[in-house]
Backbone as CSV, one residue per row, in Angstrom:
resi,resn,N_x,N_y,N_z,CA_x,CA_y,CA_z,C_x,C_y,C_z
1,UNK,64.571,58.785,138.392,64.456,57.872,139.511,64.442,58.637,140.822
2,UNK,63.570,59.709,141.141,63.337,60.303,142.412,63.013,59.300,143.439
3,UNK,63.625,59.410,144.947,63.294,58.446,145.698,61.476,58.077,145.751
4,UNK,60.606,59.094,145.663,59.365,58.862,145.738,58.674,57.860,144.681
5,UNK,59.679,57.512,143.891,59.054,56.416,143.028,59.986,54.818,142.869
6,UNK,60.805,54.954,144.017,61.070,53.654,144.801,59.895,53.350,145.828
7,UNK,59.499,52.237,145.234,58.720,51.720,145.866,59.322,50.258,146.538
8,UNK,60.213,49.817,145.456,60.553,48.083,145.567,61.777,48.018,145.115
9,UNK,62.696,47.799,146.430,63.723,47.612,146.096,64.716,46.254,146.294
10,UNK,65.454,45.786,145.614,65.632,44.298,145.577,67.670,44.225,145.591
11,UNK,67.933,43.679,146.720,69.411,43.529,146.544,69.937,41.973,145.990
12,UNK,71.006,42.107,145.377,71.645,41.261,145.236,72.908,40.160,146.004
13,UNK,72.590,39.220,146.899,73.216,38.741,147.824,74.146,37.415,147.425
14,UNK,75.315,37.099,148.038,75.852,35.679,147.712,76.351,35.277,148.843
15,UNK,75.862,36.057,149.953,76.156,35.596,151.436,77.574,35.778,151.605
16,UNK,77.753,36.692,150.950,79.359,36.908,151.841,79.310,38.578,152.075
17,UNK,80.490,38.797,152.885,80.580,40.229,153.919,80.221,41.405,153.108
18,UNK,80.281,41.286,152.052,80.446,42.697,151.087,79.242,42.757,151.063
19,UNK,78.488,41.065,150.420,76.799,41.386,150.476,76.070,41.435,151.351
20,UNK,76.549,41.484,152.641,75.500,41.830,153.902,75.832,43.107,154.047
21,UNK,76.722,43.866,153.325,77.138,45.559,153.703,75.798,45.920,152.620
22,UNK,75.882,45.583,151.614,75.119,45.952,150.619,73.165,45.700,151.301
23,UNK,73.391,44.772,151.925,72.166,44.253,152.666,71.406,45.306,153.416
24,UNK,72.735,45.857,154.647,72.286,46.707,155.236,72.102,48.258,154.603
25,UNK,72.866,48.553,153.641,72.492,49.927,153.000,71.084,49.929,152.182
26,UNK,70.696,48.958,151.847,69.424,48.549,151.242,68.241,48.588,152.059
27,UNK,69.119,47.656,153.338,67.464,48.148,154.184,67.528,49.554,155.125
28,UNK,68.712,50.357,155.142,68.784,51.713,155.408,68.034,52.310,154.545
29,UNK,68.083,52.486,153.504,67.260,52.906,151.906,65.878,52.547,152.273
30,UNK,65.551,51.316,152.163,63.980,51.114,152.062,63.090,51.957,153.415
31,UNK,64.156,52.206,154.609,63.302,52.855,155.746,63.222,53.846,155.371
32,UNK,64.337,54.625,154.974,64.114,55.689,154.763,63.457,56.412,153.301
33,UNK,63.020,55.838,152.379,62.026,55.903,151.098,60.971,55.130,151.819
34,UNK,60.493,54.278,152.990,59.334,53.329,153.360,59.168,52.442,151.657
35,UNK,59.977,51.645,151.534,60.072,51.122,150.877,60.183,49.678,150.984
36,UNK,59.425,48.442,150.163,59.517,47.178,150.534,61.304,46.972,150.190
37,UNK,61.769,45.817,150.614,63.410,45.169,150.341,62.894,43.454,149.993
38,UNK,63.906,43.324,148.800,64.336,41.498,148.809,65.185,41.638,148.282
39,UNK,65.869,40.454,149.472,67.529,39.620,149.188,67.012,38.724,148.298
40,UNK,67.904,38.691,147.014,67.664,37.602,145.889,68.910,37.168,145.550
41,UNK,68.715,35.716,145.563,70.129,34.853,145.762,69.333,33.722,144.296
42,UNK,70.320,33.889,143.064,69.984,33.032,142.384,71.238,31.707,142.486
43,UNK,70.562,30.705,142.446,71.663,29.367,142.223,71.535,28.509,141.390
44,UNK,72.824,28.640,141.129,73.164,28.400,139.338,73.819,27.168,139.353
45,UNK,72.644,25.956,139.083,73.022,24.589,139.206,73.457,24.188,138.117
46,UNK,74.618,22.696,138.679,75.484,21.871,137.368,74.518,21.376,136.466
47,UNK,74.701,21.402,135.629,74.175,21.171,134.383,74.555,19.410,133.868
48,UNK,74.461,18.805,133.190,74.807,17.284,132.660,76.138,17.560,132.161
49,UNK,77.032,17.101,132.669,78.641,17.376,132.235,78.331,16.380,131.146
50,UNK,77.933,15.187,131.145,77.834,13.920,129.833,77.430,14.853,128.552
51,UNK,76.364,15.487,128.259,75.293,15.816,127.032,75.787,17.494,127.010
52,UNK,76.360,18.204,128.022,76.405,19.636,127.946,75.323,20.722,128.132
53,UNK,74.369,19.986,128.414,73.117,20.659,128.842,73.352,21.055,129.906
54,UNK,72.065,21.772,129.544,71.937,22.575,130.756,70.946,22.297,132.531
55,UNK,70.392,21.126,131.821,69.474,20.339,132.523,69.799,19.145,133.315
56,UNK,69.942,19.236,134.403,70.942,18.493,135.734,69.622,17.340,135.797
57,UNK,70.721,15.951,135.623,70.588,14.631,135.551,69.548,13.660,136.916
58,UNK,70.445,15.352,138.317,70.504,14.810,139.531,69.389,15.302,139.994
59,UNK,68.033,15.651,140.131,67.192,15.852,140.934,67.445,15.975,142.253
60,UNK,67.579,15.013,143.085,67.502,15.339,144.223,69.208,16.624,144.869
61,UNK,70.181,16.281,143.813,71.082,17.199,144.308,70.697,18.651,143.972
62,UNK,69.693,19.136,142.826,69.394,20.080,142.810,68.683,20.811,143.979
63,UNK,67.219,19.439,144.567,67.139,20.282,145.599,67.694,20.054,146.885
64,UNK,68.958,19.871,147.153,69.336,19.556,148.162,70.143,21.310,148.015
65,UNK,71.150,21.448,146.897,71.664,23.031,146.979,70.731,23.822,147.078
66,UNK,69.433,23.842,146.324,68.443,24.494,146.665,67.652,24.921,147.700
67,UNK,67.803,23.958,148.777,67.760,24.218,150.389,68.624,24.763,151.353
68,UNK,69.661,23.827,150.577,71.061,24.716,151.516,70.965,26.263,151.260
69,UNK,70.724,27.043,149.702,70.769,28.379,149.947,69.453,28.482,150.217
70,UNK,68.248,28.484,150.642,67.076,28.466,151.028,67.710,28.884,152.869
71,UNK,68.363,27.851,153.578,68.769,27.689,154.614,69.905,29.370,154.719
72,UNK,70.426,29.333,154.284,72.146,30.228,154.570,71.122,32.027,154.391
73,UNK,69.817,31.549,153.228,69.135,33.027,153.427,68.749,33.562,154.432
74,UNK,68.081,32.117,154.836,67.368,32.685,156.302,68.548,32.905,157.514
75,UNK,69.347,32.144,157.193,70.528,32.804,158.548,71.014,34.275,158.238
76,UNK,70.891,34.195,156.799,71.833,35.660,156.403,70.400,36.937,156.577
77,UNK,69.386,36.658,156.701,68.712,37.683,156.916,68.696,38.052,158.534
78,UNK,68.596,37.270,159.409,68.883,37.227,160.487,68.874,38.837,160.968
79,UNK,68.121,39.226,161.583,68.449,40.921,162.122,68.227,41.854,160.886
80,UNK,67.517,41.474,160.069,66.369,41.687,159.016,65.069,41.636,158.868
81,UNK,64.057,41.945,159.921,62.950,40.940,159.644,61.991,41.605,158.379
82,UNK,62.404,43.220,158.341,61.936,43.580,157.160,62.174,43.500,156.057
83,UNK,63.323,42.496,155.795,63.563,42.174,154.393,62.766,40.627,154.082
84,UNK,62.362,40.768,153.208,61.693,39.637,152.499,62.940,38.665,151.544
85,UNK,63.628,37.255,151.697,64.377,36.301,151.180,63.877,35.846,149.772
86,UNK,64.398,35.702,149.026,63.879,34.864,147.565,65.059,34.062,147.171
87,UNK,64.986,32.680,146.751,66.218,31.851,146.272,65.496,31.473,144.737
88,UNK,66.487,31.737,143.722,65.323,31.502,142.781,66.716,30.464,141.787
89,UNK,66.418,29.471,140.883,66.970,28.380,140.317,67.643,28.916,138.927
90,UNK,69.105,29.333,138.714,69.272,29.539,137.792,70.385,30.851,137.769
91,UNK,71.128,30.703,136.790,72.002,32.123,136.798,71.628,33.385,137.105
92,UNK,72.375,34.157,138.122,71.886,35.495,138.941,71.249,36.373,138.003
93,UNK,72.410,36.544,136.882,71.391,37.542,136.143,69.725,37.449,135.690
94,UNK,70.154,35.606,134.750,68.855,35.612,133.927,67.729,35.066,135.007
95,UNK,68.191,34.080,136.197,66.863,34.238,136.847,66.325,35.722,138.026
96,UNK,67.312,36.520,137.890,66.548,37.472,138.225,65.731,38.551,136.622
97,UNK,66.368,38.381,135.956,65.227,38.696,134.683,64.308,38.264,134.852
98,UNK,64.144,36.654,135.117,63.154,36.099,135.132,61.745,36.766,136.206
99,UNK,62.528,36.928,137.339,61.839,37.501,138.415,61.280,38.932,138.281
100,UNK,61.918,39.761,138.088,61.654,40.944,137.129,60.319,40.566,136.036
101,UNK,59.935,40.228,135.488,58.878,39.707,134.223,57.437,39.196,135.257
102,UNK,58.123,39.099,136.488,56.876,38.651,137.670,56.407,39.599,138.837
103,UNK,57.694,40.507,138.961,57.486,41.316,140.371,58.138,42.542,139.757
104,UNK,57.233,43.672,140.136,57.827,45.127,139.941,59.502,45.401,141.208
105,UNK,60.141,45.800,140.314,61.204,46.086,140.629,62.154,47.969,140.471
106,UNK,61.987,48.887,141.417,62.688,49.531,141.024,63.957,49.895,140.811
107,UNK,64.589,49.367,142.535,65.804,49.705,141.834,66.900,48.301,142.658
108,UNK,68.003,48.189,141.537,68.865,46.516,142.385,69.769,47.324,142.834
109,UNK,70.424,46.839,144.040,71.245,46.636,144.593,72.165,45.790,144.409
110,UNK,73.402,45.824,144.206,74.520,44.668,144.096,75.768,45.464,144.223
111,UNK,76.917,44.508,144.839,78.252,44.728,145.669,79.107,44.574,144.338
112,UNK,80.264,44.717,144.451,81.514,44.355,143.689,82.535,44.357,144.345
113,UNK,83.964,43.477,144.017,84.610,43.726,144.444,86.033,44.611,143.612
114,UNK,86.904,45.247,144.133,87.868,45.618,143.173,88.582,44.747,143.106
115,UNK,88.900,43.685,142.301,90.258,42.544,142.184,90.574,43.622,140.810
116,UNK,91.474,42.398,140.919,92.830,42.696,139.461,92.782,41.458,138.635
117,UNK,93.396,41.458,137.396,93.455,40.017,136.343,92.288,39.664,136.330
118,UNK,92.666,37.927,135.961,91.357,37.645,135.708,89.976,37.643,136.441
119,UNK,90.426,37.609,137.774,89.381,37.304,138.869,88.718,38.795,138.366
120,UNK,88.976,40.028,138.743,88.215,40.972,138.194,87.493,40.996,137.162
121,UNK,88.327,40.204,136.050,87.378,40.305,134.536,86.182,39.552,135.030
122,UNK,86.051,38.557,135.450,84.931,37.422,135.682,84.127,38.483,136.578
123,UNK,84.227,38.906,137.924,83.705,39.571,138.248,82.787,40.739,137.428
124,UNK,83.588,41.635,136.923,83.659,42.605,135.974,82.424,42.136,135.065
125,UNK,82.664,40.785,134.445,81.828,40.592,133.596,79.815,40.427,133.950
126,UNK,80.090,39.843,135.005,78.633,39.752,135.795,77.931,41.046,136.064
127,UNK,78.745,41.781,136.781,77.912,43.605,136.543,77.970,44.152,135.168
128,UNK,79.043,43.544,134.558,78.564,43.630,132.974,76.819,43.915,132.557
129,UNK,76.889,42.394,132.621,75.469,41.998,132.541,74.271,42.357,133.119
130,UNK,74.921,42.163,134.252,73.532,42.933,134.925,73.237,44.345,135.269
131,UNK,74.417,45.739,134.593,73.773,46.708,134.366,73.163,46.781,132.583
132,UNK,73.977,46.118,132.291,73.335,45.865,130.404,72.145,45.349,130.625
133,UNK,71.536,44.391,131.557,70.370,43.695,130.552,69.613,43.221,131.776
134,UNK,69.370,44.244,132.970,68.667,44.824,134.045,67.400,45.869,133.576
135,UNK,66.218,45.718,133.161,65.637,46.789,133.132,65.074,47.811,134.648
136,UNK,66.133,48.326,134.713,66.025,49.297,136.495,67.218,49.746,136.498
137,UNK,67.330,50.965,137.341,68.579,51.423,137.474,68.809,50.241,138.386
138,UNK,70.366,50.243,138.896,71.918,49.664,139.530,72.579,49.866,140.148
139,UNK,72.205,50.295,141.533,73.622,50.834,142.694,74.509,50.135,142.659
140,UNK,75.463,49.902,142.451,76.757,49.496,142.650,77.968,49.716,143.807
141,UNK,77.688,48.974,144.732,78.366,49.401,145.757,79.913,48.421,146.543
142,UNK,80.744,49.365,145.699,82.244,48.752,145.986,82.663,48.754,147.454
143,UNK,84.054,47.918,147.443,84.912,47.535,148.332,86.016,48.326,147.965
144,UNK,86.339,49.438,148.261,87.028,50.125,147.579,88.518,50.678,148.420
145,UNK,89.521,50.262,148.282,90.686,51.224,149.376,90.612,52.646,149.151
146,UNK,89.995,53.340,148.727,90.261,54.766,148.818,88.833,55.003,149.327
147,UNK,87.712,54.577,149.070,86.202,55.196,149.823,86.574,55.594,151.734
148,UNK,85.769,56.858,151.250,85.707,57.542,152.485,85.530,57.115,154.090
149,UNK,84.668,55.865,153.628,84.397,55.108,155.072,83.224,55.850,155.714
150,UNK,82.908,56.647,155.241,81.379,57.433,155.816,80.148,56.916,155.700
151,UNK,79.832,55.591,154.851,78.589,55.143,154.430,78.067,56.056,153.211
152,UNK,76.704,55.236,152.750,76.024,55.484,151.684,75.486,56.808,151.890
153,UNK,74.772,56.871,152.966,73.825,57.667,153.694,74.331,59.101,153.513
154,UNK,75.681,59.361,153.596,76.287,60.528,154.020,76.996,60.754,152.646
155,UNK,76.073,61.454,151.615,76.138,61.822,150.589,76.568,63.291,150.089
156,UNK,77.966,63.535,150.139,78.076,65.121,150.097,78.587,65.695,148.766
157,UNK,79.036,64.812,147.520,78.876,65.208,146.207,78.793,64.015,145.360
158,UNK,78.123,64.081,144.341,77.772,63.476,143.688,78.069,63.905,142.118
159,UNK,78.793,62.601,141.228,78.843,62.996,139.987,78.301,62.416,138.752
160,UNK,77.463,63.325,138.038,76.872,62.438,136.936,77.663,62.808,135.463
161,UNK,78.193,61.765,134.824,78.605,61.512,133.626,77.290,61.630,132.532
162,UNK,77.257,62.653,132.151,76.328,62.796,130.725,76.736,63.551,129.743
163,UNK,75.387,63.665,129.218,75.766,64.457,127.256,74.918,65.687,127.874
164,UNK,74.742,66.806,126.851,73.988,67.936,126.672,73.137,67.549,126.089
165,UNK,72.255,66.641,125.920,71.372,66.537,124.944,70.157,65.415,125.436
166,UNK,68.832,65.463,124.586,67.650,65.004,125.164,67.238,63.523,125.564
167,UNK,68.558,62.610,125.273,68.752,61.127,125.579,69.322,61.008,127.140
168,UNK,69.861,62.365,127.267,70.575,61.932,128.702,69.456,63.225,129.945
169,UNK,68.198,63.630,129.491,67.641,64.685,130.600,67.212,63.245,131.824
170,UNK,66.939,62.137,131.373,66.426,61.540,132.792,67.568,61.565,133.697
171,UNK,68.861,61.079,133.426,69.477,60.822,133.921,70.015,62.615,134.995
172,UNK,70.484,63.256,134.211,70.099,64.620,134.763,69.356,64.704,135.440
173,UNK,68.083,64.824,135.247,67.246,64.991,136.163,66.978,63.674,137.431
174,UNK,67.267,62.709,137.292,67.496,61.750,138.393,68.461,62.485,139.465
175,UNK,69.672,63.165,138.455,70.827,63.571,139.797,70.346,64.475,140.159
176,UNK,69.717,65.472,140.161,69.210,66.870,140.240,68.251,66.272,141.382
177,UNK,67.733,65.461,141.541,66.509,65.338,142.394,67.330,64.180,143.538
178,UNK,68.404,63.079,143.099,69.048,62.536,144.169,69.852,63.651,145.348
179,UNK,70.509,64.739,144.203,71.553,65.649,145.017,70.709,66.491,146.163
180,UNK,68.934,66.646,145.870,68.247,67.412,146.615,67.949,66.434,148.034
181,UNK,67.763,65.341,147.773,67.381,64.373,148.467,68.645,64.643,149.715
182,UNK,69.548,64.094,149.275,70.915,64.114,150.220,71.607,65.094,150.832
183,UNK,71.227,66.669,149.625,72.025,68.226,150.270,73.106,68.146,150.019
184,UNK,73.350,67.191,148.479,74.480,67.003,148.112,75.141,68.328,147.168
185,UNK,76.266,68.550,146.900,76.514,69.234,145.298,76.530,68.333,144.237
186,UNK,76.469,69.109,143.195,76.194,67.967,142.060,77.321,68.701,141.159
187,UNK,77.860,67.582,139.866,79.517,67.917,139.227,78.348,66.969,138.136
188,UNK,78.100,67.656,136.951,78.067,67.176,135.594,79.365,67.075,134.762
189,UNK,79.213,65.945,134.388,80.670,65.649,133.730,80.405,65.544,132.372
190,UNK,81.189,65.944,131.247,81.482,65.562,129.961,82.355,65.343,129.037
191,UNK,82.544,63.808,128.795,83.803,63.619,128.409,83.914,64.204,126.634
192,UNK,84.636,64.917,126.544,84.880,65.513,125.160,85.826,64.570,124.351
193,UNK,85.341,64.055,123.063,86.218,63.724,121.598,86.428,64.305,121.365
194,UNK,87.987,64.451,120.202,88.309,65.411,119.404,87.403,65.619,118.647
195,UNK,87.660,67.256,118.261,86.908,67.259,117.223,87.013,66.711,115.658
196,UNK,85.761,66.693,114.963,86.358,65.768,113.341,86.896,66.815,112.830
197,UNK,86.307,67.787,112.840,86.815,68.971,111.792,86.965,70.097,112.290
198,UNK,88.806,70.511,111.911,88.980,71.316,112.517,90.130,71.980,111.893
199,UNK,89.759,72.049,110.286,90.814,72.831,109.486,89.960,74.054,108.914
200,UNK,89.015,74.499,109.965,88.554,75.758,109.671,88.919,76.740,110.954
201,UNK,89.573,76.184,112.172,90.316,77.145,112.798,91.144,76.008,113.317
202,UNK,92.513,77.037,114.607,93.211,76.384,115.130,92.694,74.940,116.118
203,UNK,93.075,74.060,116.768,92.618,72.732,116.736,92.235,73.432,118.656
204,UNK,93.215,74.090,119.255,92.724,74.725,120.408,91.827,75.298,120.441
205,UNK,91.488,76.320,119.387,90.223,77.177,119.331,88.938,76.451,118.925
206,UNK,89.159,75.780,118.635,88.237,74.588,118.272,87.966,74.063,119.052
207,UNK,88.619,73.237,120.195,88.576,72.840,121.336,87.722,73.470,122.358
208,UNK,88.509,74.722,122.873,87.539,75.913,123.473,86.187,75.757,123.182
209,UNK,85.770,76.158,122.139,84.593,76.578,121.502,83.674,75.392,121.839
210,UNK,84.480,74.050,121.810,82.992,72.932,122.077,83.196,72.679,123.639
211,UNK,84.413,72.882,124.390,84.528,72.784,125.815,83.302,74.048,126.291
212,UNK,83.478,75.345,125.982,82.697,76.506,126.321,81.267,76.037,126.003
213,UNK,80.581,75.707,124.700,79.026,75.270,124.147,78.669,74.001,124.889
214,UNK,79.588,73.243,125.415,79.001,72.023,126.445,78.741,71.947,127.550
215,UNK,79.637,73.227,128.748,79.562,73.390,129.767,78.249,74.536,129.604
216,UNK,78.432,74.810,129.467,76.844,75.978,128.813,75.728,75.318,128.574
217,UNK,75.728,74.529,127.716,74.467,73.313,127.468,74.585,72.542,128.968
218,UNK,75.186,72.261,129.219,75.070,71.350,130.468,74.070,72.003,131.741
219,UNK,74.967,73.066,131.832,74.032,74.329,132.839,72.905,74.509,132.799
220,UNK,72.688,75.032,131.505,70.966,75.504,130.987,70.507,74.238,131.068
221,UNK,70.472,72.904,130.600,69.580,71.977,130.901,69.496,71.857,132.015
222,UNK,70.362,71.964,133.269,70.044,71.371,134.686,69.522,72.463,135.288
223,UNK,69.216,73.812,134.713,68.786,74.580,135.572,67.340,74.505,134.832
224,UNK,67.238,74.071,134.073,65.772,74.160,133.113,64.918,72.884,133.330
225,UNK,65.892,71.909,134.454,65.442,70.489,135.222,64.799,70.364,136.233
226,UNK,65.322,72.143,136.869,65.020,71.939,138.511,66.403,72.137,139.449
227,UNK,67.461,71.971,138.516,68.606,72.498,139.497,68.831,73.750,140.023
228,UNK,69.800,73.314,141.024,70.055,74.922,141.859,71.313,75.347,141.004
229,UNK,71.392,76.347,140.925,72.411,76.809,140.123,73.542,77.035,141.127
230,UNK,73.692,77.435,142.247,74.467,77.198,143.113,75.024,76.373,143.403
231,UNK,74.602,75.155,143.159,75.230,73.958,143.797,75.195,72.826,142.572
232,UNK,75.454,73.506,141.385,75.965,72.414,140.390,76.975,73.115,139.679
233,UNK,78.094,72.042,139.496,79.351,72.752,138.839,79.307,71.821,137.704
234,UNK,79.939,72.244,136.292,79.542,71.460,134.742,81.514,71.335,134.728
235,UNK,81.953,70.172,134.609,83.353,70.088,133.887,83.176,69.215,132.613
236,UNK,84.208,69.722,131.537,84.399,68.927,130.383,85.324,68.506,130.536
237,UNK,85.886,67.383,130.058,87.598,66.841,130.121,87.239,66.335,128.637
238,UNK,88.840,66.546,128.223,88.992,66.036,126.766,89.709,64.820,126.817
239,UNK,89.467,63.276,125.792,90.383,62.781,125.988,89.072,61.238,125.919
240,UNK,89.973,60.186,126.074,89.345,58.948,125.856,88.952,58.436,127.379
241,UNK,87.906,57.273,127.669,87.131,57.816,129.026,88.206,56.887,130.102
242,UNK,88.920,55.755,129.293,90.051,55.127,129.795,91.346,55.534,130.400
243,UNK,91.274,57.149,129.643,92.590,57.956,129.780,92.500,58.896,131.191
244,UNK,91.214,59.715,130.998,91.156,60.909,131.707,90.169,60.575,132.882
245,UNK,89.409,59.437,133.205,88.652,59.195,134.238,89.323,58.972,135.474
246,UNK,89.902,57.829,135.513,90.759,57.526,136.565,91.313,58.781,137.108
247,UNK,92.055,59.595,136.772,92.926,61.057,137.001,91.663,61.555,137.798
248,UNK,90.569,62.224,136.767,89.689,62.754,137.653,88.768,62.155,139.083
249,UNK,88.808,61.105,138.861,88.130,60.492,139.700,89.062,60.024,140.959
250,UNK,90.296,60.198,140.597,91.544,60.089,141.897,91.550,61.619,142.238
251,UNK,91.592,62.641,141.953,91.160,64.123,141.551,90.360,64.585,142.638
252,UNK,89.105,63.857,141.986,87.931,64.560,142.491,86.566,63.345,142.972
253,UNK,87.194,62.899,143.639,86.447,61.923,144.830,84.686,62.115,145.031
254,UNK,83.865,61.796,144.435,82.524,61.704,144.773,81.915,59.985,145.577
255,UNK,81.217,60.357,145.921,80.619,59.585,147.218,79.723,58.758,145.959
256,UNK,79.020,59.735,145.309,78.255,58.706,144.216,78.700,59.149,143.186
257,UNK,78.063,58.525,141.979,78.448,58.347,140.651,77.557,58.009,139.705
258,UNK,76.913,58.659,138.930,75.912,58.544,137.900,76.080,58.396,136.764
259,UNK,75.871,57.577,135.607,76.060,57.238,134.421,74.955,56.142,133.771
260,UNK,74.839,56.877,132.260,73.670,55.928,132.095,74.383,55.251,130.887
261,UNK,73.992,53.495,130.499,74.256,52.941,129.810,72.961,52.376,129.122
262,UNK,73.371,51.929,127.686,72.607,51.667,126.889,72.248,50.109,127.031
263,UNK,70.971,49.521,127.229,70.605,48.488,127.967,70.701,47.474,126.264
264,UNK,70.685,45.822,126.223,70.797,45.024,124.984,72.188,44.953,124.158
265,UNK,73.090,46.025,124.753,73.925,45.921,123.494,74.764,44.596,123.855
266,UNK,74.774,43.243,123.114,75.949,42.426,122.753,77.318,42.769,123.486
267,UNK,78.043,41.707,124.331,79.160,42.335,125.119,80.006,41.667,124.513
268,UNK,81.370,42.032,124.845,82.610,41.505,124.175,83.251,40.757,124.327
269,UNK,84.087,40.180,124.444,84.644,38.987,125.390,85.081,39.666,126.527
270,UNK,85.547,40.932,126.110,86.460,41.920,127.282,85.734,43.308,127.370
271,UNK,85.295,43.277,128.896,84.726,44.433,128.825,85.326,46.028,129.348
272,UNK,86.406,45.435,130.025,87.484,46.176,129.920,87.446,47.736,129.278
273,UNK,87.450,48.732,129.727,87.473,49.801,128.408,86.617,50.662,128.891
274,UNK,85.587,49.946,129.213,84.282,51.008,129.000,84.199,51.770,130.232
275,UNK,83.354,52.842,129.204,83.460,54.045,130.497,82.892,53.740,131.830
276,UNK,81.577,52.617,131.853,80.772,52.400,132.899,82.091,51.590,133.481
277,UNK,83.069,50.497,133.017,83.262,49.674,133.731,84.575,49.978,134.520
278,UNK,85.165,51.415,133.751,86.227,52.714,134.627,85.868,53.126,135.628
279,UNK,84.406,53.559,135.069,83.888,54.599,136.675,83.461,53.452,137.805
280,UNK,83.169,51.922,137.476,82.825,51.232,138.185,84.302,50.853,139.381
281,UNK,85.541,50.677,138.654,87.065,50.282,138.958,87.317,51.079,139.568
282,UNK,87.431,52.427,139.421,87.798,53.970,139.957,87.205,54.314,140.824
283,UNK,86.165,54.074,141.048,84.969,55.550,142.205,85.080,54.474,143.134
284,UNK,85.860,55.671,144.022,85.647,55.438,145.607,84.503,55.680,146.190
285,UNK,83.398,55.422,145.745,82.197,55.525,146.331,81.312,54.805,146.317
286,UNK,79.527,55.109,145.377,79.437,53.959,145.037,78.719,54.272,143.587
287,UNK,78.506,53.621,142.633,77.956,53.866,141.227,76.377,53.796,140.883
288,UNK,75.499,54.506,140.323,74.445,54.408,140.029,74.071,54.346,138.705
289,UNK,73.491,53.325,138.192,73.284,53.187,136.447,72.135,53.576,135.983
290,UNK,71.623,54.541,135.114,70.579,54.223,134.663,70.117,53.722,133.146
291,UNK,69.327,53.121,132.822,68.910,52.656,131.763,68.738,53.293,130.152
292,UNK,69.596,53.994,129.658,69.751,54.517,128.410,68.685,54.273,127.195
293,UNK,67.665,54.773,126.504,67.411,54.398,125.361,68.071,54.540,124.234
């Protein structure tokens, strides 16, 4: 995802403060890639409480909400004129799928907030979705008490979470070409499992040996990408991504955050756990997803 192949970029808005921050880093982005912008506000009307459908009884109240956010877009674009508004009928995610299947899209934009309990899970669960079953990468841009307060713009390290291996070179090479963009440093990360087998030496030496062959693989691919070898550092951490992320990422503070997830997979009731949805909770900065095969 080199900026030169943003062409169309599309944020995610619900008219409140976080999403006009997200608004304006979007149309900072599109000037500076000369890139088109749309605010897309989906509204996700009552359904027949009688039958459980999904298909609202009330016509005219549909389009009466349907104007009102029609109305609140155009106020909220206000001191925008280069962003283009879209209100489209239907849950954020799936009617922006929908929209997606009609209009080239490279990359979304959308806010989060950090809550706690349930309000987070619900939250939590919506970027769920819409980095799972988004075909485009996903900036993710938190409300965070520990972010630097410097803006998007002012990008001075950046960390991408990957493997050594040929499922994760886009994503590599996405950071390799974002970190050039910005004059950032770049920190490849790899979270290490135990090993399965390891009654053919000591369980440390064992350890070593795949910590040493990963940070090594990590290197040679990013320098065989286009990286500067100067300005990329490879860490392994051992350990589960629930355990040892948070630490590092209170640790070692990056402005962005790269990780790619595998797009379709079935979610859980609780999404809780996952590494994307740690680094999403944790990084004081802001998160970038890309699309996994």
């Amino acid at each position: 995802m080199p900026p030169s192949t943003l062409h169309h970029l599309l944020c995610l808005v619900d008219f409140s403060a976080l999403s006009h921050r997200g608004l304006e880093i979007g149309a900072e982005l599109a000037r500076r890639w000369k890139a088109s912008l749309i605010a897309f506000h989906g509204v996700n009307l009552p359904g027949d409480v009688v039958y459980g459908s999904d298909y609202s009884y009330s016509r005219p109240k549909q389009h009466r909400l349907l104007q009102e956010a029609r109305d609140r877009m155009a106020s909220f674009l206000q001191g925008f004129p280069e962003v283009t508004g879209r209100v489209a009928e239907g849950e954020p995610v799936e009617s922006l799928r929908a929209f997606m299947q009609q209009e080239p899209v490279d990359l979304v934009i959308a806010t989060t907030r950090h809550l706690h309990g349930i309000r987070r899970w619900i939250s939590g669960n919506l970027i769920e979705r819409l980095i799972r079953h988004i075909d485009a990468p996903v900036l993710i841009i938190g409300c965070h008490p520990q972010g630097n307060g410097r803006g998007l713009l002012d990008v001075r390290h950046i960390t991408a979470v990957t493997l050594p291996d040929e499922r994760h070179h886009r994503l590599i090479s996405t950071a390799i070409r974002v970190a050039k963009e910005f004059g950032a440093d770049l920190e490849l990360l790899h979270l290490l499992e135990t090993p399965l087998d390891i009654e053919s030496e000591p369980y440390e030496t064992a350890q070593t040996h795949l910590e040493r062959s990963a940070r090594k693989r990590l290197k040679e691919t990013a320098i065989r990408l286009g990286g500067d070898p100067d300005r990329i550092r490879t860490t392994v951490l051992e350990g589960a991504p629930t355990t040892v992320l948070p630490d590092f990422l209170d640790r070692t503070p990056a402005d962005l955050v790269l990780v790619g997830v595998r797009r379709g997979i079935p979610l859980k009731p609780a999404v809780i756990g996952s590494t994307t949805e740690t680094i999403i909770r944790r990084c004081g900065g802001c998160v970038l997803t890309l699309p996994i095969s």
